[in-house]
C-alpha positions as CSV (number, residue, x, y, z in Angstrom):
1,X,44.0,233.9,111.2
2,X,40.4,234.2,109.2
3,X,37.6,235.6,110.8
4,X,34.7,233.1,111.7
5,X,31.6,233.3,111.0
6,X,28.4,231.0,112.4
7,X,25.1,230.2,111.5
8,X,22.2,229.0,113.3
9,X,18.9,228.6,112.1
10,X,17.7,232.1,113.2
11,X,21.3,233.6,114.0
12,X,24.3,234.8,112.1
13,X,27.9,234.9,114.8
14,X,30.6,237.2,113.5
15,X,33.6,239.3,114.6
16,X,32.7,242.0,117.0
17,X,34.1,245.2,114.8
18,X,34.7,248.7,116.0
19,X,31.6,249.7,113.8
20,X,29.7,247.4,117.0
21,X,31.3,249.6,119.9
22,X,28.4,252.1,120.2
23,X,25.3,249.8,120.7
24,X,27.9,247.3,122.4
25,X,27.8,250.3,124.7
26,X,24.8,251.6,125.0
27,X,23.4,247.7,125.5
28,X,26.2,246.8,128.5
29,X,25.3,250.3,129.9
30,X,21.9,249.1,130.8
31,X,21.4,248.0,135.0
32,X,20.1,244.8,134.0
33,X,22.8,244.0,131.6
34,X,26.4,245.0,133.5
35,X,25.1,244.0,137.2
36,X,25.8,240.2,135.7
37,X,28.8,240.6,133.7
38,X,32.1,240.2,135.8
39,X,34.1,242.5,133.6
40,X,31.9,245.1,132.6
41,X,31.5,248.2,134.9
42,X,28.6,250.4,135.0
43,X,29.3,253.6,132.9
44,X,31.5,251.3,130.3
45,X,32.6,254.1,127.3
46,X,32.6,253.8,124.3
47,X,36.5,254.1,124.4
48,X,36.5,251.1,126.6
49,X,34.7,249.2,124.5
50,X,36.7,249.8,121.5
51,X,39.5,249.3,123.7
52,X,38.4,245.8,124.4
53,X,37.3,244.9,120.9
54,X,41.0,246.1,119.6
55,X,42.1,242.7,121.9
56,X,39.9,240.7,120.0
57,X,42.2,240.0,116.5
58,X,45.4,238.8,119.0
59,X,42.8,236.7,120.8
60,X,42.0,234.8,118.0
61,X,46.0,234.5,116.6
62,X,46.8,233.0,120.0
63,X,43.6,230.6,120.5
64,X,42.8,232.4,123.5
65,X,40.0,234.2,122.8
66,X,36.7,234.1,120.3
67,X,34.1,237.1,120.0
68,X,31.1,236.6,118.4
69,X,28.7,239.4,117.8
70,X,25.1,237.3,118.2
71,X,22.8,239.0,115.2
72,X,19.2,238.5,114.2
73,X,18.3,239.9,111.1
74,X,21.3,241.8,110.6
75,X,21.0,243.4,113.6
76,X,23.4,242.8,117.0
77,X,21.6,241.7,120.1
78,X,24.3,240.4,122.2
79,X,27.4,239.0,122.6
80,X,28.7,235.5,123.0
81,X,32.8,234.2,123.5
82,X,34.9,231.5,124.2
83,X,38.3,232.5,125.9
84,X,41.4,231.2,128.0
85,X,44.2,232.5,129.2
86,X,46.6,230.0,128.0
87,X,46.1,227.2,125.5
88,X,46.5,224.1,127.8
89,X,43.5,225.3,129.8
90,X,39.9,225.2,128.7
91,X,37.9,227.9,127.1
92,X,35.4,229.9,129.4
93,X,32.1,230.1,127.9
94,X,30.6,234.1,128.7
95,X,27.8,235.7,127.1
96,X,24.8,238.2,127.3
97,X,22.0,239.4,125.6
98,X,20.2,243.1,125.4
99,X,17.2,242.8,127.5
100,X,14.8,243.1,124.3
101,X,15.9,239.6,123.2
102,X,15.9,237.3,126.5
103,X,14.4,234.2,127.0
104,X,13.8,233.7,123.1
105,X,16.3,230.9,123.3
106,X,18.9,233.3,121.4
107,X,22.1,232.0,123.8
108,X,21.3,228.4,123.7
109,X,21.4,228.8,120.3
110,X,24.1,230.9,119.9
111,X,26.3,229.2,122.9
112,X,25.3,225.6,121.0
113,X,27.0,226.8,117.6
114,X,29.9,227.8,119.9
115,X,30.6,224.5,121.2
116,X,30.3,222.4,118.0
117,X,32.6,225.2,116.7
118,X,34.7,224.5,119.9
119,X,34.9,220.9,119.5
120,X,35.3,220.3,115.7
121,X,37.8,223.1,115.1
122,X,39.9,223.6,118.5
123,X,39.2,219.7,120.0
124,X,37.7,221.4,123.1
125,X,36.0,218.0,125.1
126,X,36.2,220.2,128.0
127,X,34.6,223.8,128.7
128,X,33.7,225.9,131.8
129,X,31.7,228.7,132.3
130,X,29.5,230.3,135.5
131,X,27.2,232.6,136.3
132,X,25.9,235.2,139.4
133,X,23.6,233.3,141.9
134,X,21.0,235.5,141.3
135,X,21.0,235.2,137.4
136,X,19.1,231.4,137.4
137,X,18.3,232.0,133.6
138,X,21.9,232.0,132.8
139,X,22.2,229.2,134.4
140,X,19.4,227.3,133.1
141,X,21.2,228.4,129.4
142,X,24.4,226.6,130.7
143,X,22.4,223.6,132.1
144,X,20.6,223.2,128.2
145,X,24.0,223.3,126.8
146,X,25.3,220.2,129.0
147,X,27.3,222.2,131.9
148,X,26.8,220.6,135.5
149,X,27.2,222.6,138.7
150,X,30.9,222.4,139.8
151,X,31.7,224.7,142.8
152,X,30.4,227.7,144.1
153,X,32.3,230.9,145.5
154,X,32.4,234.6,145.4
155,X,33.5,236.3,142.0
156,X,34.2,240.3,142.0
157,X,31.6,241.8,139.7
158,X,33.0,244.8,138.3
159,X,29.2,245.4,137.2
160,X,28.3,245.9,141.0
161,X,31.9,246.8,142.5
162,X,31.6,243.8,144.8
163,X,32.1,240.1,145.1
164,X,28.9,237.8,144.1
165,X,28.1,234.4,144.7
166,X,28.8,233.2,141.9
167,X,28.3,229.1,140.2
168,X,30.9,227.7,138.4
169,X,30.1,225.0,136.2
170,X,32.0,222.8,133.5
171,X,31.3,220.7,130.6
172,X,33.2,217.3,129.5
173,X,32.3,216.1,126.3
């Protein structure tokens, strides 16, 4: 399956590569960056994280999962993805940002060229996604890209070692 590749007006979206895996780390490593990620614990190598990028090529053969590294100007500043566990269920929207790019707008851009990517290429009319309690900008993101508040409940945070509140929320097209 071809790599994709998406362009905003100020970003460029491409495969994560191994080449990524040590500001990946370095940027995930940061407090304010893993304490609202559910998958990402605090100390994350950089084997792990080359680990996780190796899943990335079978993620995109079985349309179950799509990395994007978010750049601006060449340079990486976050990460955004689409994945599932199976293909009869809907993608789960996830992203983040290094702290030096937030609230620039970067993920509703990003996360808005995901979706139309989503819908004109895998028919995706529905999406979910959610975020920590205590993380409103994410949610604010998911609100400007047309998710609604769907449930609410407590999600392990690998980030924190404990469960979160945590606010799930979907998208129909």
């Amino acid at each position: 399956m071809s790599e994709t590749h998406l362009e905003t007006p100020r970003l460029h979206l491409r495969p994560v590569t191994p080449h990524d895996s040590g500001l990946i780390t370095e940027i995930v490593g940061d407090p304010r960056v893993h304490r609202m990620l559910a998958r990402v614990p605090p100390g994350q190598t950089k084997a792990q994280t080359l680990a996780w990028i190796m899943t990335h090529e079978r993620g995109r053969e079985t349309d179950t999962d799509h990395v994007f590294a978010i750049t601006e100007g060449g340079e990486l500043i976050g990460v955004i993805g689409a994945n599932r566990t199976a293909t009869d269920l809907p993608f789960e929207i996830g992203y983040w940002l290094a702290p030096p790019a937030w609230g620039k707008g970067f993920c509703s851009e990003a996360g808005a060229a995901v979706i139309r990517w989503l819908e004109a290429t895998r028919n995706a009319r529905a999406l979910v996604a959610g975020h920590f309690a205590d993380n409103p900008a994410s949610g604010r993101v998911l609100s400007k890209l047309g998710f609604l508040p769907c449930g609410r409940d407590k999600m392990h945070c690998a980030g924190r070692g404990e469960p979160v509140d945590h606010i799930r929320m979907a998208r129909i097209a």
